[in-house]
N, C-alpha and C positions, 0 to 999 in steps of 0.2 A: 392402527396406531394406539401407542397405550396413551395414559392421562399423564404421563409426566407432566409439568408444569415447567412454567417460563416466566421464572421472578423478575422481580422489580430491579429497575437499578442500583447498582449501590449508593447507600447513604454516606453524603458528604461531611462533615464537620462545619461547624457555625461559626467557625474564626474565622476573620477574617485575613487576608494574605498581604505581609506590606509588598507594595506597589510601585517600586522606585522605576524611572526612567525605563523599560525597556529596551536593548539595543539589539535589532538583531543581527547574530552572526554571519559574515560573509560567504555565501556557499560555501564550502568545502574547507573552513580556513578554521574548523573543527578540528582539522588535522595538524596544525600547525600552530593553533595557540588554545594555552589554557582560560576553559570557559567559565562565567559566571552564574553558577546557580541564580542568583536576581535576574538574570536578563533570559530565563527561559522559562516559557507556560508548563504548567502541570493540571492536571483535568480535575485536582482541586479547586482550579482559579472558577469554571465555569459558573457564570451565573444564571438569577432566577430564570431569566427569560431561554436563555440556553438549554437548563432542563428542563424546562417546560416542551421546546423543541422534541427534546432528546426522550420526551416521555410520549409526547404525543403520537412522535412516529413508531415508537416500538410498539405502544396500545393496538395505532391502527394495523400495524404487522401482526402484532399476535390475533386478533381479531377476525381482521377478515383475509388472514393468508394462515397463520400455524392453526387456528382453532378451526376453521374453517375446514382444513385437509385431514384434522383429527376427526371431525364430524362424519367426514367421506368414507374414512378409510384406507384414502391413498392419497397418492400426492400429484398435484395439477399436473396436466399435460396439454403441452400449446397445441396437439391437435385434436385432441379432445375438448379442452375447454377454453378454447379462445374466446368464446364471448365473456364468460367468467373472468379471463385475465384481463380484459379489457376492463369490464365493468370497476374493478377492481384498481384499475390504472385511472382511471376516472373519478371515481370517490377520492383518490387519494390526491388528484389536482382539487379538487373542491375544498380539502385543506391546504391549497397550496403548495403542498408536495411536488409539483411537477416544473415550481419555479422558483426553485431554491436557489440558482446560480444565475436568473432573471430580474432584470432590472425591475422597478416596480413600475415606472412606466411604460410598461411592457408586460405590465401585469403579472410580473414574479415579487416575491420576496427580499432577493439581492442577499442573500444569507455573505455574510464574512466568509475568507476562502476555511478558516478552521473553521466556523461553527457547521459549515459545509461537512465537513471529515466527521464531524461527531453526527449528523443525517445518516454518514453512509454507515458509521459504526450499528445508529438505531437500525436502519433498514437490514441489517444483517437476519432480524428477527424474522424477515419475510423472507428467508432461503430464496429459492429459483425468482421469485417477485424483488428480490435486489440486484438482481443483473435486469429485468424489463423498465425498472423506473433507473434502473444505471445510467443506461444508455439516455432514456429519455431528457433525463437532467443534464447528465455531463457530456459524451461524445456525439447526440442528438442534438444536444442545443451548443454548448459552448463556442465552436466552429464560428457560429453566427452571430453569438454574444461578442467572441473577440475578434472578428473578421467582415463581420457585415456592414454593408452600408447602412444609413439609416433606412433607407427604402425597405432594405429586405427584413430590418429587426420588424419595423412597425408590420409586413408583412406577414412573418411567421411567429413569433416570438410569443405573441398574446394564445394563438393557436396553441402554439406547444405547452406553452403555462398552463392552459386549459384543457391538456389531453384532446383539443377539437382536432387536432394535429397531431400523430403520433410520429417519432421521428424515431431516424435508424442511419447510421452510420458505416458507408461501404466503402471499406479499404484494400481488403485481403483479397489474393486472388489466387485459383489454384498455382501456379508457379511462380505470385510474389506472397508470402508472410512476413517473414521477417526484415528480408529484405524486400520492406513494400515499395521502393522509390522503382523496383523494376516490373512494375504492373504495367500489362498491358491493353486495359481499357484505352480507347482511344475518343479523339475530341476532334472533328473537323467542324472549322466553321462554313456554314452553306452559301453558296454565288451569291446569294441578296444580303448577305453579312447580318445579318436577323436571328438566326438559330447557332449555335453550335451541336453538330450530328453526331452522337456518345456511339458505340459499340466495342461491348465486353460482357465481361462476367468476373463477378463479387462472389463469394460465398463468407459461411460464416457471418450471418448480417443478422446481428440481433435485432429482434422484432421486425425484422421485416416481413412475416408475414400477413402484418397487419399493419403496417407503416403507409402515413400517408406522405412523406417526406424523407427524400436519402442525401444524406452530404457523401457526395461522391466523389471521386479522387480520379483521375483521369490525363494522358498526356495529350496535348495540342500536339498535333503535323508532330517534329520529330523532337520538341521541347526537351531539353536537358533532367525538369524535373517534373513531375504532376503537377498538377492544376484542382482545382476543390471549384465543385460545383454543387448549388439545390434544386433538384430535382422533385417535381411532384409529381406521383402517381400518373396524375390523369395526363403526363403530358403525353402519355401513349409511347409504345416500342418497348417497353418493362413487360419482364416474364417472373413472377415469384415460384421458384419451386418450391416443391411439398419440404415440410416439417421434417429436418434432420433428427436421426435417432442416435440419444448420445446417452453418456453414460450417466450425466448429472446434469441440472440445474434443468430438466424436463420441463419446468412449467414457462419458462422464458421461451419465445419463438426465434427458432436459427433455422433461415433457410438462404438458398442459393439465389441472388438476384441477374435474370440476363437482360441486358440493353442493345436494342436490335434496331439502328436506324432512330433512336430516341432523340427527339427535336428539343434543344435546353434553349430556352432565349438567351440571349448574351448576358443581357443585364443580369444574367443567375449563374456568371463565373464567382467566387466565394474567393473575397480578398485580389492578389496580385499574381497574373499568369504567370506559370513557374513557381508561385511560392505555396502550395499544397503540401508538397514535402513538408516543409516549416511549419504546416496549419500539424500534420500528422502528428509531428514530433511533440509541439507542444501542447497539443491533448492527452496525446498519450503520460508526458506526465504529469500532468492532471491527475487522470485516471487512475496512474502507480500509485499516489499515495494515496487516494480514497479507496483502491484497492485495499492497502494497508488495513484501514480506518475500518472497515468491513470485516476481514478477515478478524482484526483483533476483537470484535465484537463476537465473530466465529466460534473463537478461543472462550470465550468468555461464559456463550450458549454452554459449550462443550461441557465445561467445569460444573455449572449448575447441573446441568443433567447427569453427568457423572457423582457430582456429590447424594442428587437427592435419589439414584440406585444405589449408590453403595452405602446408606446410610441405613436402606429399607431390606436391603439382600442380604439374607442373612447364611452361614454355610459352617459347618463346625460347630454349632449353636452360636453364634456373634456374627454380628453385623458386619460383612468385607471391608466396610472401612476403617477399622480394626487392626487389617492386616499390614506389615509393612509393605508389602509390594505393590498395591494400589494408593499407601500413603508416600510411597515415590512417586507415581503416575498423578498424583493429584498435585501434589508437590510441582513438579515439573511443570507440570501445566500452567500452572499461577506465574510461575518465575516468569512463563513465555509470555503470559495474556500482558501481564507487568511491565515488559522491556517494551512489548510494542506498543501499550497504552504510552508510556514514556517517551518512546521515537517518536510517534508518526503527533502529537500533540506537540511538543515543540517546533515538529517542522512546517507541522499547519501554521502554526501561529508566525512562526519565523515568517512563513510566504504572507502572512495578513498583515502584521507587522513592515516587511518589505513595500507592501504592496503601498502601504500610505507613505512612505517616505519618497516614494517615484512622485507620488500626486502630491507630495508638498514640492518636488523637484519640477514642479509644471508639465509633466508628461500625462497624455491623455489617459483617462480612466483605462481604456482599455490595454494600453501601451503600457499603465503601471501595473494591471493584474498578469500581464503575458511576463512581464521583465519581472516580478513578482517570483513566479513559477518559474521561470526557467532558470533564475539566481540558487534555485536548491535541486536540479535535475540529478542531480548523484545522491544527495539526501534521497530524493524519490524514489530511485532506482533500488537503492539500497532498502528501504521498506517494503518494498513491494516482493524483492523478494526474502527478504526475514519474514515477515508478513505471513507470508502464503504457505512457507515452508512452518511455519510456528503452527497454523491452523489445521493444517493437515497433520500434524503430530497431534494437535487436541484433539483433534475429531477422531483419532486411529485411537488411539489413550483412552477415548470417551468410550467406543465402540466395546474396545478389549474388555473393561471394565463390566459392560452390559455382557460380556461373554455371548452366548446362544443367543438370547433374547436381542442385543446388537445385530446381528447377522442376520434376524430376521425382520422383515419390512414393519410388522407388525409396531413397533418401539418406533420406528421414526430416524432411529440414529442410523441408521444404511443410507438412506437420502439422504443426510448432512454431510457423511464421509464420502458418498458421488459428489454431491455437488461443492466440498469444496475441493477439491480434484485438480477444477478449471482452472483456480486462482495461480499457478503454479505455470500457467500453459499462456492466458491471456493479456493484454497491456504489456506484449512484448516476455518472452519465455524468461524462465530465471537465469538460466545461462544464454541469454543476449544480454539481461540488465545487468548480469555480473560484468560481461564486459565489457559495457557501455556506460556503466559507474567509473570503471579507470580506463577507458578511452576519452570519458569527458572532462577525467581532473587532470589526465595527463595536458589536453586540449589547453585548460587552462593552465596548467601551471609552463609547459612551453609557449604553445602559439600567442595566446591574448596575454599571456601575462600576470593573469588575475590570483592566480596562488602562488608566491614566491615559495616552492620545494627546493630551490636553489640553495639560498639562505639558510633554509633548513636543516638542509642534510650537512654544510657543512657544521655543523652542531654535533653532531653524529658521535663522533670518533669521543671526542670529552665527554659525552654525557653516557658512550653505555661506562667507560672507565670508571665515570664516578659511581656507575651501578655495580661494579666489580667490588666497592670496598663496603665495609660490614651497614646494613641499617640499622639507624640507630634508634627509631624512632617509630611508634606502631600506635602512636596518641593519634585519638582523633580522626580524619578519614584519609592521613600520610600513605600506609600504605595502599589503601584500594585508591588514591591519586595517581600513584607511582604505575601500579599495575596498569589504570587507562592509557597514562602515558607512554609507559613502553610499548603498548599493543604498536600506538600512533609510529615510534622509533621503529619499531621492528617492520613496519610494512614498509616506512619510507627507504629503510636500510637495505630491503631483500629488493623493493620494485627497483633502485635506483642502481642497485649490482647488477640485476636482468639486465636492465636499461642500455646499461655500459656495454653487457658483454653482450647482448646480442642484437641491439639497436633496434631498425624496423622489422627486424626479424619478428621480435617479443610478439608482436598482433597476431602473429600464426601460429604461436607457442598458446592455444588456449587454456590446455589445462594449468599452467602457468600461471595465465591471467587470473582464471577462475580463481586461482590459491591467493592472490593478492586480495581479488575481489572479497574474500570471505575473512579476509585480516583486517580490511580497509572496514570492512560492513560490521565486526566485532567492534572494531575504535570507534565507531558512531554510537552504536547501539549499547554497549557499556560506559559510554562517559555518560548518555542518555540517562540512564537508570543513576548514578553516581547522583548526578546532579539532580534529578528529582528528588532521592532521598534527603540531601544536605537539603535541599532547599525547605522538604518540609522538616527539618529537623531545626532549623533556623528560626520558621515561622511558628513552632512548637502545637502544629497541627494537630499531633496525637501525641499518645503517653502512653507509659508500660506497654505492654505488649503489641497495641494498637502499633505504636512507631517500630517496635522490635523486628516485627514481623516485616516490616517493610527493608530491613538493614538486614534481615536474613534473607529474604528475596536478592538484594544487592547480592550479597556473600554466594548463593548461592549461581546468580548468573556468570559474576567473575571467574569463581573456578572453572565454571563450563568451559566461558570466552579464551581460557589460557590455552583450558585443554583444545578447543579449537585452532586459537591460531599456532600452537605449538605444532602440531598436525600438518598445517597448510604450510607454513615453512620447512615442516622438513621437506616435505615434497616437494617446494618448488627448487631448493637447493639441492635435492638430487637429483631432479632435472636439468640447471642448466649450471652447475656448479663444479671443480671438478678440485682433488689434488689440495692445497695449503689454503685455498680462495674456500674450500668446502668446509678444512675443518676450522676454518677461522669463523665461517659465518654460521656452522652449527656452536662452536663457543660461544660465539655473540647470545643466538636465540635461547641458547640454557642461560645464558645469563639475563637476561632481559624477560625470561619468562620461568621465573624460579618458579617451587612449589609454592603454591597460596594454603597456608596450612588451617582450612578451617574442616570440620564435619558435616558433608555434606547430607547423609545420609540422618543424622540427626534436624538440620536446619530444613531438611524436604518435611520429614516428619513433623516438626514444629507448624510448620507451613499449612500443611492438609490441616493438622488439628484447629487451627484457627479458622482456616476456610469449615472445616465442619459447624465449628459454633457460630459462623457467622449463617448458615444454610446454604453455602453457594458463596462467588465471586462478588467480595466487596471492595476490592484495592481499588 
């Protein structure tokens, strides 16, 4: 590996940010009303203590995982160096690290659910070592932070805080993934009623090859859904197989777990028989958006290291960063690190913000972080996959940039672009969460009731009319307002014509869905960015160029987001559209998605030259 380096975080600004009321938005209800720059966090808000967090854990990442594997020459491998990755997972509970999402009498931390997200964003520093303390913190412990009796927290909980307990989470199985509600591990309970008797097979089970504890997911006799069980080691009938050989994240342990006749005492069923499905779902998004939070930290590595190659590489006699073509690629990059730094921080906070208003509503601690999380499961979805898809463009952008020297092991950057690969595949594939983003707002806005789209759409018809006659008005942030808003009009106008004409049909129509899903995921992700810039443009956070650059970032993700969803509508209205209903709703979408007439190719350029003078990713 060469000596590239692995800068500091960016520096904040010393104003301070007014602080009025916080309110947070109602899942999904983004879509259907204009939001208030005051009531959403910005990763400027973050305080002392928070970056202290946020510096501590990247220190002990770069330390003893990226300096670490520079010193080696290569990069960890769980069956090469498992004592290492352990040791490693161990130091890093002895700052606490392993109980970040741990009550403190239980010997964790209790980190806020965002100041959590900004953990996962630090540990991004430790590549393959942010999926083993992943699981550790979140899908290894959570289960039993928001499901356990008190018996079993006082039980495991101090263990896992203290890596004395490593924990691993078994879901998947070779013919349930995605759809994991049809696994079939089974669950009998034994004549003396004492035991329940497990037999199956888990694969894909991070750290399990050195886990001393499995939240296992399992169905009782012929139970309608799974059941979640804790499982120790030693209770015997467990087979670990050998170390999968995969494309990335090497140093994390994935192997295949079998349960053969394995004796679980009753009292270690996890929560209420039948409701494991429900435990799955809402880890999972959990997981999504610290996914995000990670990934965007991803994005972030990516930029530094691509800035401080192309600053030092030189070809023509001048520095390639020089050229336009890499100050597009650096350009681009920033915009993506930006939007997601923007999403996935308001929705953390949104869920922490949430999460106290259940606990002033007298609902138990745990009851408010679960109802918390699951109040923004689309929000999550939606991050998780911008997220992942954002990172793997930086790290392919980072790569290209390093040309030869990318391509080979030696630089390091081949191992970042394996491993972030996974982010794309894991916490549920991106095309499940695309369709599980408008399978969940449809949920709500029919079945529960909780997003009136009803109300909405009829709005529809007067407001694109009103978008038919001249704007008049281009003061101030009028038009990139307008643009968020029609994204919002235009998904609710195309998903609610599918709807009509082809009714329950639309759920088998995926590539369909997909196209909503990716219109629905622009309307988030661009008001996201809208709203972070007004907001620090209000609080006069920065100045000249410092704020510029951040309103060119804006400009330049909206034109993208048009070109996007302009893309995904036509498709989905040549799919299910046909005849005067077709060219009425391509009229519509050129109207609702004129040209955004700025330079893009100019404002990328502007963009890299900043990020140069700052040495790397400061937004």
């Amino acid at each position: 590996m060469t000596t590239t380096t692995v800068e500091a975080p960016p520096s904040i600004p010393n104003k301070e940010i007014k602080k009025p009321t916080r309110i947070p938005q109602k899942g999904c209800s983004f879509l259907i009303q204009d939001s208030n720059p005051d009531h959403i966090f910005i990763s400027e808000e973050w305080n002392e203590e928070q970056r202290m967090i946020y510096d501590m854990v990247k220190d002990f990442c770069v330390k003893e995982v990226f300096n670490e594997m520079k010193n080696r020459g290569r990069e960890f491998e769980a069956d090469k160096d498992r004592d290492e990755i352990i040791q490693i997972l161990e130091k890093s509970a002895e700052l606490g690290l392993c109980g970040v999402s741990i009550g403190e009498q239980y010997g964790g931390i209790d980190l806020d659910f965002n100041t959590s997200c900004l953990f996962a964003e630090a540990v991004a520093y430790g590549f393959s070592f942010a999926t083993t303390i992943g699981a550790q913190t979140s899908i290894g412990s959570l289960p039993i932070v928001y499901y356990g009796t008190e018996e079993q927290k006082q039980k495991y909980l101090p263990g896992i805080a203290s890596a004395e307990l490593k924990a691993a989470y078994c879901l998947t199985e070779p013919r349930a993934g995605s759809d994991a509600n049809s696994g079939k591990t089974s669950a009998v309970l034994n004549e003396a009623g004492t035991h329940y008797i497990l037999n199956g097979q888990k694969m894909w089970i991070t750290n399990g090859g050195f886990a001393d504890i499995f939240i296992v997911f399992a169905r009782i006799d012929d139970d309608k859904n799974l059941s979640a069980f804790i499982i120790e080691k030693d209770f015997g009938g467990i087979t670990i197989g050998a170390e999968e050989r995969k494309l990335g994240i090497k140093g994390s342990s994935t192997v295949q777990v079998f349960f053969e006749d394995c004796p679980v005492p009753k009292e270690n069923l996890l929560g209420e028989r039948n409701g494991g499905f429900k435990i799955a779902l809402n880890i999972l998004n959990t997981g999504r958006i610290k996914l995000a939070a990670g990934a965007t930290g991803g994005c972030k590595i990516a930029i530094d290291q691509a800035v401080n190659y192309a600053q030092q590489r030189e070809q023509f006699g001048q520095a390639i960063a020089s050229f336009g073509a890499i100050k597009h690629k650096i350009g681009q990059m920033t915009v993506l690190a930006f939007a997601g730094d923007a999403a996935t921080y308001r929705t953390g906070q949104n869920i922490s913000d949430k999460t106290k208003q259940f606990l002033a509503e007298d609902k138990s601690e745990n009851e408010a972080k679960l109802n918390g999380i699951r109040e923004y499961a689309v929000e999550c979805s939606i991050l998780k996959v911008k997220c992942s898809e954002n990172v793997d463009y930086c790290i392919d952008e980072c790569l290209q940039i390093f040309g030869g020297m990318g391509y080979s092991a030696e630089a390091g950057i081949e191992m970042g672009y394996r491993d972030a690969r996974i982010t794309r595949i894991y916490e549920g594939t991106n095309e499940i969460n695309r369709m599980l983003s408008l399978a969940e707002l449809t949920k709500r806005a029919i079945k529960t009731k909780e997003v009136d789209l009803v109300s909405a759409g009829k709005k529809i018809p007067a407001y694109i009319i009103r978008q038919m006659l001249p704007f008049k008005s281009n003061t101030g942030w009028k038009q990139e307002e307008r643009i968020v808003k029609n994204i919002k009009t235009l998904f609710m106008m195309l998903s609610g014509k599918a709807g009509q004409k082809l009714k329950e049909k639309l759920v088998d129509e995926q590539e369909i869905v997909i196209n909503f899903a990716d219109i629905l995921a622009e309307a988030y992700i661009a008001e996201s960015v809208l709203l972070k810039v007004q907001k620090l443009e209000k609080n006069k956070l920065y100045q000249g160029e410092d704020f510029a650059v951040r309103k060119k970032i804006l400009q330049v993700y909206l034109y993208e987001s048009i070109n996007i969803c302009r893309k995904a509508a036509q498709d989905a209205i040549h799919a299910f559209a046909t005849g005067r209903e077709k060219n009425m709703l391509r009229r519509f979408t050129k109207t609702l998605l004129p040209m955004y007439d700025v330079n893009v190719k100019a404002l990328r350029r502007d963009i890299a030259e900043y990020v140069y003078s700052k040495g790397g990713y400061t937004l």
